[in-house]
C-alpha distance (Angstrom), angle and dihedral (degrees) to the residues before:
residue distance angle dihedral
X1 . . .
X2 3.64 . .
X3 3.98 115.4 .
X4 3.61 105.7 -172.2
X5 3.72 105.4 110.5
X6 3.95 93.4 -140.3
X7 4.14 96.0 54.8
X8 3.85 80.4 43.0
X9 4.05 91.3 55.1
X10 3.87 93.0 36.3
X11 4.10 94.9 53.5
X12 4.43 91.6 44.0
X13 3.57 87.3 59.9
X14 3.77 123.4 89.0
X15 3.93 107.9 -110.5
X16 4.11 104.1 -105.7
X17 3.85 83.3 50.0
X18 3.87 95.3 47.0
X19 3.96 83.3 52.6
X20 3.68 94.6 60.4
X21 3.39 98.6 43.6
X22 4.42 90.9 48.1
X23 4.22 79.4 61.7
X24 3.87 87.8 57.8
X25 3.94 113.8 95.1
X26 3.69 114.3 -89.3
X27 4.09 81.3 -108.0
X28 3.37 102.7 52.4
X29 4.18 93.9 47.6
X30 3.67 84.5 53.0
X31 3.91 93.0 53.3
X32 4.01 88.1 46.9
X33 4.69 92.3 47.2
X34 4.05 76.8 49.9
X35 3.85 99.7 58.3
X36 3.84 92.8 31.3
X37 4.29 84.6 60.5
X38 4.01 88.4 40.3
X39 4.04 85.5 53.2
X40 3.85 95.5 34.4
X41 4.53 82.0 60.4
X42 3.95 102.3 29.9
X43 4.18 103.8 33.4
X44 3.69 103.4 97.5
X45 3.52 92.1 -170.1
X46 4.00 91.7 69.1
X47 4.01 91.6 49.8
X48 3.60 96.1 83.5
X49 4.06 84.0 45.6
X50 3.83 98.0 44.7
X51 3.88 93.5 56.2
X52 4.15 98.3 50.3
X53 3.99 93.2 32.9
X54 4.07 115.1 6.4
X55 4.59 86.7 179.9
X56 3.91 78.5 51.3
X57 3.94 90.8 58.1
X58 3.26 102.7 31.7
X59 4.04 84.7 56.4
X60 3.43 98.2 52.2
X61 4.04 96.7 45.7
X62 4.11 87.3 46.2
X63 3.90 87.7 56.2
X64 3.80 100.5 41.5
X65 3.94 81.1 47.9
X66 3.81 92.5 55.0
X67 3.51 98.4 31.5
X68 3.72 94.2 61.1
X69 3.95 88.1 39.4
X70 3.99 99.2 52.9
């Protein structure tokens, strides 16, 4: 299992997203693994999610994350 949080954001996203955010500087991809991990612990919302399918959360929080970034 891979641990570093920026492979970890890179493979929940959905391939065409994952693209977009690889032409990002290093940095910036960085800053957006950061705030998907602050949402994956603080969103609420994804709780419920997390517990009955954690690749389900972690999916959803990695696209909000890029969504909002791109």
């Amino acid at each position: 299992m891979d641990t570093d949080p920026l492979s970890r954001f890179l493979q929940a996203l959905p391939p065409a997203r994952r693209e977009a955010v690889e032409q990002l500087p290093r940095e910036r991809q960085e800053a957006l693994a950061a705030e998907w991990e602050r949402r994956l612990s603080d969103d609420v919302s994804l709780l419920t999610v997390s517990e009955l399918d954690p690749h389900a959360a972690e999916a959803r929080a990695a696209e909000d994350v890029a969504a909002e970034a791109l």
